[in-house]
C-alpha positions as semicolon CSV with decimal commas, in nm:
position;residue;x (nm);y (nm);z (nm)
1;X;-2,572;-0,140;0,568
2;X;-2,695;0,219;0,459
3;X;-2,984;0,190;0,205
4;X;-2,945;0,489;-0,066
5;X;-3,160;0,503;-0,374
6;X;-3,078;0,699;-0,734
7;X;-2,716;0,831;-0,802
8;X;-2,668;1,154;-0,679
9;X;-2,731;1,097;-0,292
10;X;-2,538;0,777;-0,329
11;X;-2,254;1,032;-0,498
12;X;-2,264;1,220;-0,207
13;X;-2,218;0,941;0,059
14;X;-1,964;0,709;-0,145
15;X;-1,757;1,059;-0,174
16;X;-1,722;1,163;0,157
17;X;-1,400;1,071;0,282
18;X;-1,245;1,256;0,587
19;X;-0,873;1,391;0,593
20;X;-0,566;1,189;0,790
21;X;-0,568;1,482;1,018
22;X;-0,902;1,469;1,085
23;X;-0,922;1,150;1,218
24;X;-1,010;1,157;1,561
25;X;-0,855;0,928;1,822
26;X;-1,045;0,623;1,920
27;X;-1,071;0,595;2,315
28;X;-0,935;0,287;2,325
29;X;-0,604;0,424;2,183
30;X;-0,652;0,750;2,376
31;X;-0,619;0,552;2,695
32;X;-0,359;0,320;2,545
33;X;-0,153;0,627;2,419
34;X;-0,211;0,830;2,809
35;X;-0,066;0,474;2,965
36;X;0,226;0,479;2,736
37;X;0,352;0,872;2,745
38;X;0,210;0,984;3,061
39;X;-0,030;1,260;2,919
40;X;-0,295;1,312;2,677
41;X;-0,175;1,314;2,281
42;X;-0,362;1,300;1,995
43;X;-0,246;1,051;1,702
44;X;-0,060;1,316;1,550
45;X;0,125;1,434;1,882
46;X;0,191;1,082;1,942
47;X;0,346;0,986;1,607
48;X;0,538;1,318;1,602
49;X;0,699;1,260;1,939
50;X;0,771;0,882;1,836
51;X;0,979;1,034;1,535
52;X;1,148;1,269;1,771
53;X;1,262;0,999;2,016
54;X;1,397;0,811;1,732
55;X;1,605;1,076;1,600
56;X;1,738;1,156;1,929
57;X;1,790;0,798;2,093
58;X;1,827;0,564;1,792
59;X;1,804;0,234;1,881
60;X;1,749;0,299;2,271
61;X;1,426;0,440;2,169
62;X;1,366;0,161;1,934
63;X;1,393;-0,048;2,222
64;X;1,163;0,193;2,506
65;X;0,912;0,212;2,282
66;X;0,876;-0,140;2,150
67;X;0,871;-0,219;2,514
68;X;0,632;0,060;2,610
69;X;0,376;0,047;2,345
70;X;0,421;-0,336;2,235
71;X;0,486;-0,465;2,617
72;X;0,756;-0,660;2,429
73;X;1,085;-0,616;2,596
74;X;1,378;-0,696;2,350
75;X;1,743;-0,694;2,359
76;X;1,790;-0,642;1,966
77;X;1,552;-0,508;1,685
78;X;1,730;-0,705;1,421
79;X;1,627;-1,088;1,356
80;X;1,915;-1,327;1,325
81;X;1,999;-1,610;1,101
82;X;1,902;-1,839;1,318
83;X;1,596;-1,761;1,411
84;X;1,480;-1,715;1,051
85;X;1,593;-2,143;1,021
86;X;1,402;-2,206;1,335
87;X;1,090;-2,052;1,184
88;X;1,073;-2,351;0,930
89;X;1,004;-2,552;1,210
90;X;0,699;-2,365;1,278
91;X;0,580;-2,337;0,970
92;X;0,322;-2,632;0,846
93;X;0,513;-2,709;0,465
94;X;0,145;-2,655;0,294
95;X;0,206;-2,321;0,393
96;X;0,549;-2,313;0,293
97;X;0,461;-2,471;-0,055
98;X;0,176;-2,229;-0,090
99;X;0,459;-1,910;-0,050
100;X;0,628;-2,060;-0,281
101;X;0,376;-2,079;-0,565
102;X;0,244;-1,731;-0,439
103;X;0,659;-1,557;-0,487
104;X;0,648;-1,726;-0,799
105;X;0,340;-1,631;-0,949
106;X;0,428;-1,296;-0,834
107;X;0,774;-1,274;-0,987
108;X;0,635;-1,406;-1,340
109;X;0,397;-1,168;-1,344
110;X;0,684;-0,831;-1,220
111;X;0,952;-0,984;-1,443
112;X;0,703;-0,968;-1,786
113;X;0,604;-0,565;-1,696
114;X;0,791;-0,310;-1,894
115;X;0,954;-0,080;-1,695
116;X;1,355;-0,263;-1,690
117;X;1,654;-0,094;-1,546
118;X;1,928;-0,020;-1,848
119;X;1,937;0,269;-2,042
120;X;1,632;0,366;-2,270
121;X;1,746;0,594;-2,579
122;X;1,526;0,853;-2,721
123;X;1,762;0,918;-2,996
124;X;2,135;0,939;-2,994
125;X;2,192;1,250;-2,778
126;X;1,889;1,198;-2,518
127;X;1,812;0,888;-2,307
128;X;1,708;0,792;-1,970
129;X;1,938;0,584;-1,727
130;X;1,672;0,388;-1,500
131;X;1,830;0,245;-1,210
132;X;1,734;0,049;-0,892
133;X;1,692;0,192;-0,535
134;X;2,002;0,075;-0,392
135;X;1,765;0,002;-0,015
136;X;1,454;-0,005;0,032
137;X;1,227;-0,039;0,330
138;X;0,901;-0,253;0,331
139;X;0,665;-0,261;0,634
140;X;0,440;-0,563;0,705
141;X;0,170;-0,536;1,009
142;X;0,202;-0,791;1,264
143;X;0,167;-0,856;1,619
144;X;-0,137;-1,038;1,665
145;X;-0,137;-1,160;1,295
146;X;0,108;-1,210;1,071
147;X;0,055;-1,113;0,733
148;X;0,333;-1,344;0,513
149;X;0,187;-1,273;0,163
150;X;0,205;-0,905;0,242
151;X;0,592;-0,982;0,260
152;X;0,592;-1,120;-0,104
153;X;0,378;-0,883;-0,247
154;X;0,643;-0,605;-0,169
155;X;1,028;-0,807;-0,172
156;X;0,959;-1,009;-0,487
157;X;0,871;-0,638;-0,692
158;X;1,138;-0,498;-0,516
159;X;1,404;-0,844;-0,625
160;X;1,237;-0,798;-0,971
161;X;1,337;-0,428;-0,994
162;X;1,732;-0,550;-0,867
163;X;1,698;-0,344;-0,516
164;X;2,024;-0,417;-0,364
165;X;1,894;-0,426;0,001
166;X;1,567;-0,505;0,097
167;X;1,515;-0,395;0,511
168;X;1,174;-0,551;0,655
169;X;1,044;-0,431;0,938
170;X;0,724;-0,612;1,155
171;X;0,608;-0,602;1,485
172;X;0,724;-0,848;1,700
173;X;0,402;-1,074;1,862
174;X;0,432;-1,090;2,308
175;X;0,721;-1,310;2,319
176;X;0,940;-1,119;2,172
177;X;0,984;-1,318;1,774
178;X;0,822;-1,193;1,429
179;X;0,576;-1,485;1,346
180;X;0,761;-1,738;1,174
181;X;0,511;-1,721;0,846
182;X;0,637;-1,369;0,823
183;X;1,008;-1,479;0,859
184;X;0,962;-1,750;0,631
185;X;0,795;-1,516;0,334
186;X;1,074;-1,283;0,376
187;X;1,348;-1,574;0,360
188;X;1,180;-1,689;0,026
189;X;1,143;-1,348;-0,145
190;X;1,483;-1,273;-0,043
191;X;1,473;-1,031;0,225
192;X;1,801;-0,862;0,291
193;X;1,788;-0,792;0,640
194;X;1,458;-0,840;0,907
195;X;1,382;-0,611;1,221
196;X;1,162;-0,678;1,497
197;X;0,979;-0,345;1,546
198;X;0,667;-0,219;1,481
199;X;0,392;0,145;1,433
200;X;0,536;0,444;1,373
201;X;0,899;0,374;1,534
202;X;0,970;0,121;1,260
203;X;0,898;0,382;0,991
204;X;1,121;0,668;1,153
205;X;1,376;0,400;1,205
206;X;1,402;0,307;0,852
207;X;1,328;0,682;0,728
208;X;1,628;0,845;0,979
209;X;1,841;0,508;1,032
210;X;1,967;0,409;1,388
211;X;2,302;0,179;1,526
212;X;2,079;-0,112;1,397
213;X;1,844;-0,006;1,115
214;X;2,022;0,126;0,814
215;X;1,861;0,458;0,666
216;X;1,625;0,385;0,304
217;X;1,553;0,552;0,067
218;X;1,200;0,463;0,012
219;X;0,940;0,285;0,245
220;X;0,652;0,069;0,158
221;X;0,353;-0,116;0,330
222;X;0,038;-0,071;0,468
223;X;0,003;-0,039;0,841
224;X;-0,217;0,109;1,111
225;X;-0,308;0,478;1,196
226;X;0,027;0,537;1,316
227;X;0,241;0,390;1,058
228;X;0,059;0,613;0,820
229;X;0,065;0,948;0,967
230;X;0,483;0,861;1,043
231;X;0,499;0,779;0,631
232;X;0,295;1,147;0,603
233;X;0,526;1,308;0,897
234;X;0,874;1,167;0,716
235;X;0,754;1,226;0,347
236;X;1,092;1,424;0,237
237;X;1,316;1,250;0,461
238;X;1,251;0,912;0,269
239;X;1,056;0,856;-0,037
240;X;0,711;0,648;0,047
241;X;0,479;0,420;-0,188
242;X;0,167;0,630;-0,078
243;X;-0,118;0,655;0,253
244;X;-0,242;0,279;0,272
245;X;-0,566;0,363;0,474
246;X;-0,848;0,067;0,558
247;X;-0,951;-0,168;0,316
248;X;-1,211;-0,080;0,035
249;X;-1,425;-0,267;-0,195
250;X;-1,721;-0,172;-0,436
251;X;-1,945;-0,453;-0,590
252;X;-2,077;-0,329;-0,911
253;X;-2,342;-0,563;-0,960
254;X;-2,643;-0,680;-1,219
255;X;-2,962;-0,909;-1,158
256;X;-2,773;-1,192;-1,277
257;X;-2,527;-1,166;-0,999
258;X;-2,472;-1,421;-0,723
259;X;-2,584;-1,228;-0,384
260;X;-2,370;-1,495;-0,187
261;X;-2,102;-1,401;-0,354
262;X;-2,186;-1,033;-0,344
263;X;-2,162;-1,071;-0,010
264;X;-1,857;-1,319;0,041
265;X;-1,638;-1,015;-0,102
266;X;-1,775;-0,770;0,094
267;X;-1,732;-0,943;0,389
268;X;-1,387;-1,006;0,313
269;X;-1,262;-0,671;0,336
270;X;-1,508;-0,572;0,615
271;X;-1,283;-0,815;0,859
272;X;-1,000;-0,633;0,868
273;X;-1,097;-0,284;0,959
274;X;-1,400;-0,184;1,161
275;X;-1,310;0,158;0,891
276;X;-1,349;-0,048;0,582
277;X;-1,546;0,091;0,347
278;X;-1,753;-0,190;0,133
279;X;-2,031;-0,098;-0,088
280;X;-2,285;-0,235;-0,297
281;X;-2,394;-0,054;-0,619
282;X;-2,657;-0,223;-0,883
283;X;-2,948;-0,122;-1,046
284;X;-3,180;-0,427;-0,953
285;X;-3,391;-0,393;-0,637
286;X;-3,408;-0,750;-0,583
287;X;-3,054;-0,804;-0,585
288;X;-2,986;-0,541;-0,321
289;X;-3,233;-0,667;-0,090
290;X;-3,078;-1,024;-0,086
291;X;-2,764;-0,898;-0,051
292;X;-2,871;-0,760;0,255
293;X;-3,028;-1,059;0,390
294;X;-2,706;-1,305;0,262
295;X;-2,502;-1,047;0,456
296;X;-2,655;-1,124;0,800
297;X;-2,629;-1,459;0,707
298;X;-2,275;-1,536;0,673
299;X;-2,159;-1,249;0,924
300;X;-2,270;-1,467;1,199
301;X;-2,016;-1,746;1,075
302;X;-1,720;-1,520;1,090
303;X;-1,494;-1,555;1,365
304;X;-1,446;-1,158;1,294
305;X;-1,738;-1,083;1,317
306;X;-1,707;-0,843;1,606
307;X;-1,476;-0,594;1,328
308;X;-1,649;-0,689;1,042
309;X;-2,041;-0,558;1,182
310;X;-1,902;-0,228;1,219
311;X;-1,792;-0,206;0,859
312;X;-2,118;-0,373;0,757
313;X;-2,359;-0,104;0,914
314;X;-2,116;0,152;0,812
315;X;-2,156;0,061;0,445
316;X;-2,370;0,167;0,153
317;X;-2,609;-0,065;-0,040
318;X;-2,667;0,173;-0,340
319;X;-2,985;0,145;-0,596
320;X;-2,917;0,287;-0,944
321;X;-3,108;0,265;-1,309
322;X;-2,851;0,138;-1,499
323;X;-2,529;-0,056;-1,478
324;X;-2,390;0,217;-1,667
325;X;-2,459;0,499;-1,300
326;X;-2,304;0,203;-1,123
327;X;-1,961;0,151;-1,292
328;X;-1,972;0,568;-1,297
329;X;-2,022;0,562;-0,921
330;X;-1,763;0,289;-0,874
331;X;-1,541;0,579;-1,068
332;X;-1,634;0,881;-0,864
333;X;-1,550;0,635;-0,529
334;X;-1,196;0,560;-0,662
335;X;-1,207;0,197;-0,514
336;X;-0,931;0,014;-0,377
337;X;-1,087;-0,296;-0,483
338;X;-1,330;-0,318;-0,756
339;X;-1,574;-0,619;-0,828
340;X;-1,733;-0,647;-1,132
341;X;-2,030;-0,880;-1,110
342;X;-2,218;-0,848;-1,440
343;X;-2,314;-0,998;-1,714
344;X;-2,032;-0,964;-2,004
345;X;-1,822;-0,818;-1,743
346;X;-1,518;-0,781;-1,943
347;X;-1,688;-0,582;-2,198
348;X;-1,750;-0,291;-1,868
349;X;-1,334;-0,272;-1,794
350;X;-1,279;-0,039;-2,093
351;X;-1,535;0,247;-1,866
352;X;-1,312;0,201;-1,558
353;X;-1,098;0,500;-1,507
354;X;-1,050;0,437;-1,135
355;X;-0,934;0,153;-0,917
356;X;-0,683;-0,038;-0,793
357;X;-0,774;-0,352;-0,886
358;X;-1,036;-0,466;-1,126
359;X;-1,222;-0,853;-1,040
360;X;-1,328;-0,952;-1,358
361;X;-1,660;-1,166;-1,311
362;X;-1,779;-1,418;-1,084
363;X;-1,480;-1,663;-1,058
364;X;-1,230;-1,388;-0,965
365;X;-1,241;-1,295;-0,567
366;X;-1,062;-1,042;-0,462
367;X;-0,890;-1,313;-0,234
368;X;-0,734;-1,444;-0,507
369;X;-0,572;-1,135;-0,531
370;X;-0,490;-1,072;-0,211
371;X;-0,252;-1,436;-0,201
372;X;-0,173;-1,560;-0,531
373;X;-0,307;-1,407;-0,862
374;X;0,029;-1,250;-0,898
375;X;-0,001;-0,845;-0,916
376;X;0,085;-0,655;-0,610
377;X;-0,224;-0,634;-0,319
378;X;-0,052;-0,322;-0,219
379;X;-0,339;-0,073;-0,368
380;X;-0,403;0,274;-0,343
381;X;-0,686;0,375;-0,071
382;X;-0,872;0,654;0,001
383;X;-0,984;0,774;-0,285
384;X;-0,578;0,785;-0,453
385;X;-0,670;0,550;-0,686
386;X;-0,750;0,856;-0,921
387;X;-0,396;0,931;-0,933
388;X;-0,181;0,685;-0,794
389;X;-0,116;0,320;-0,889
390;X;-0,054;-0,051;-0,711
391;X;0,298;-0,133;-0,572
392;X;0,541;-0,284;-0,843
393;X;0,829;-0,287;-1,007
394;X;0,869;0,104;-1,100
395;X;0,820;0,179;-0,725
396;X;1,165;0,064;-0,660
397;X;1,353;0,211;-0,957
398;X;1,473;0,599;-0,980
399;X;1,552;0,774;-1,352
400;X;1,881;0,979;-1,461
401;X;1,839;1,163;-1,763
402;X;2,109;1,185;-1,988
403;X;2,176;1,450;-2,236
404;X;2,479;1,368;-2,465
405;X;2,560;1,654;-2,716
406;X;2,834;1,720;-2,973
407;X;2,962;2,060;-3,104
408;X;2,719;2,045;-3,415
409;X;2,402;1,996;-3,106
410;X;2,527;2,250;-2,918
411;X;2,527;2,502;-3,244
412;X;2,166;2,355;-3,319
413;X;2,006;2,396;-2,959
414;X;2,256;2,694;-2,831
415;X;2,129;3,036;-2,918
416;X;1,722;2,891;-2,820
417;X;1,873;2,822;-2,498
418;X;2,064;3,136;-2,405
419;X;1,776;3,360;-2,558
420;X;1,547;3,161;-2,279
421;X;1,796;3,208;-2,023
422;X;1,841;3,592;-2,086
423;X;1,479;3,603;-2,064
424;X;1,485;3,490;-1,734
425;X;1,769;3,751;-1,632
426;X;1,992;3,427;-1,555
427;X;2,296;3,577;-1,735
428;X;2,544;3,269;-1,628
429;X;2,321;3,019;-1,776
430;X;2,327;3,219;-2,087
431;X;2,744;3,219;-2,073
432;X;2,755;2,843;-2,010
433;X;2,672;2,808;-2,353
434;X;2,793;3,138;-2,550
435;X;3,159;3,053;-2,388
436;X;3,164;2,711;-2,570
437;X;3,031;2,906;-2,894
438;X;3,301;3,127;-2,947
């Protein structure tokens, strides 16, 4: 990892993020995306002429390109009943038992926030009429993983809220089937309908709607490159939860702290993205250094460890003076995840203005959040955290205002509106409400 010293060139390198656009493509992918289209396209062409295929060609598309990209040749996207009962069978019941506990925990924790559909009164003329998306979409990654608690952390909000359909749509793995964890996590959180497709053709079906794949009106889930630039491309067509980019952590750490722990968590999100960003910021010397050395350490036991290197030497092992320039630096980054190891830790969340997630001292992991804690993994990346929130409940729920006046409100309220709308030379406006006054 990176070695900076004193905040303001550790400001500089924690801040520099590059744009979606900018991102250039890997030559791996170059080659992969030259095999599947014929000619050279960068991400963006790509993704752009996936959406176009799918608008023209519907589900033939849906089918080409799963085959061309995926080398998964399919006769449906949709899964059937019966393969979502077969996938029991190939599910251990420890697992099943633990997606239980984890949809539970999960809907406890949804069902006791706030935000309700019903009508919310101001006063008795003005309220608000929150209501459910009647479908949403959800995206889980797959195809050489399967990602099941992904699949809770998105249906069991979306139940919560009372989403009428829920669509899921996953890559399928070589022989042709969504892994049956997946289909089992979306049979417990209640999963309306489940489609076999993957990347940025499962986001333009769901955003445009095919013969198979009904249209949405909002789409959620992190996914690769692809799936986010098709959420960025489709933005107006269908509503989306935000740009999930690679994973993120920041350790905000004291002398006291654990350095195999330090670097456990680090580790953790450095597996799955060679583009995860992990840093280390604390104001002891000492620490740092054995952080460094515990990270060599346990990277060699990973079965990752290929992916996880490259996020380790990209990384920044920060040296500040006080705890106080760390959890400020932990700010400025906006962190996906955020790890407070630190003495009194709870006494630091009151200074935290942005992150995703807050770990709260020693014995909480961010693993813990990631399966069964019971708020939403689905976190803002990139630096969003400054503005935007985790998936829940209000991500699936749309608000009506309602404005209910009698004669004696319209009297009250009338001439302040039509001197506004005069004002603005909107003359009609003004007579919508003058008529009624006569």
């Amino acid at each position: 990892m990176r070695k900076v010293k004193g905040f303001e060139e550790a400001s500089r390198l924690l801040t520099r993020r590059s744009s979606w656009e900018s991102i250039a493509t890997p030559p791996h992918l170059a080659a992969r995306l030259r095999e599947s289209f014929g000619r050279e396209l960068s991400l963006q062409q790509a993704v752009e002429h996936i959406i176009d295929e799918v608008r023209s060609r519907g589900d033939r598309a849906l089918l080409d390109l799963t085959a061309r990209l995926d080398g998964v040749e399919l006769d449906s996207v949709e899964v059937g009943g019966q393969e979502i009962a077969a996938a029991y069978d190939r599910v251990d019941e420890e697992l099943v038992a633990a997606l239980n506990l984890a949809a539970r925990r999960i809907r406890d924790f949804h069902m006791a926030c706030e935000v309700k559909p019903g009508t919310q009164s101001v006063n008795s003329r003005l309220a608000r009429l929150i209501r459910p998306l009647e479908r949403a979409g959800l995206y889980a990654p797959g195809g050489t993983a399967a990602y099941p608690s992904t699949v809770l952390m998105m249906a069991v909000p979306a139940g919560v809220a009372g989403v009428e359909q829920t669509m899921l749509a996953s890559p399928p793995a070589k022989d042709g089937a969504v892994p049956a964890p997946t289909l089992v996590a979306a049979d417990i959180a209640g999963i309306t309908r489940t489609f076999k497709i993957g990347g940025a053709q499962a986001i333009a079906a769901m955003a445009l709607g095919t013969e198979s794949v009904p249209r949405v009106d909002k789409v959620c889930g992190p996914g690769n490159i692809f799936v986010t630039l098709a959420k960025k491309a489709l933005y107006g067509s269908v509503a989306i939860d935000g740009l999930e980019g690679p994973s993120e952590i920041v350790v905000v750490a004291d002398a006291q702290a654990d350095p195999s722990y330090c670097a456990a968590d680090l580790l953790a999100q450095a597996e799955h993205d060679p583009l995860a960003a992990v840093a280390l910021i604390t104001d002891s010397a000492g620490l740092l250094e054995q952080v460094d050395a515990e990270l060599e350490i346990q990277l060699s036991r990973l079965e990752r460890r290929a992916v996880a290197r490259d996020a380790v030497e990209a990384g920044v092992l920060a040296l500040v003076d006080s705890v106080a320039e760390a959890v400020e630096l932990a700010n400025l980054f906006a962190p996906e995840h955020l790890s407070l190891m630190l003495v009194d830790a709870a006494s630091w969340v009151p200074q935290i203005r942005n992150a995703g997630c807050i770990f709260v001292g020693k014995d909480s992991p961010v693993a813990i959040g990631d399966y069964v804690a019971g708020p939403s993994h689905v976190l803002p990346t990139g630096g969003s955290a400054r503005f935007a929130s985790p998936l829940g409940v209000e991500d699936f729920l749309k608000v009506s205002n309602i404005i209910s006046l009698d004669e004696a409100g319209l009297r009250e309220l009338g001439p302040t509106a039509t001197t506004l709308a005069r004002a603005e030379g909107l003359d009609a406006h003004a007579r919508t409400i003058e008529i009624r006054l006569r």
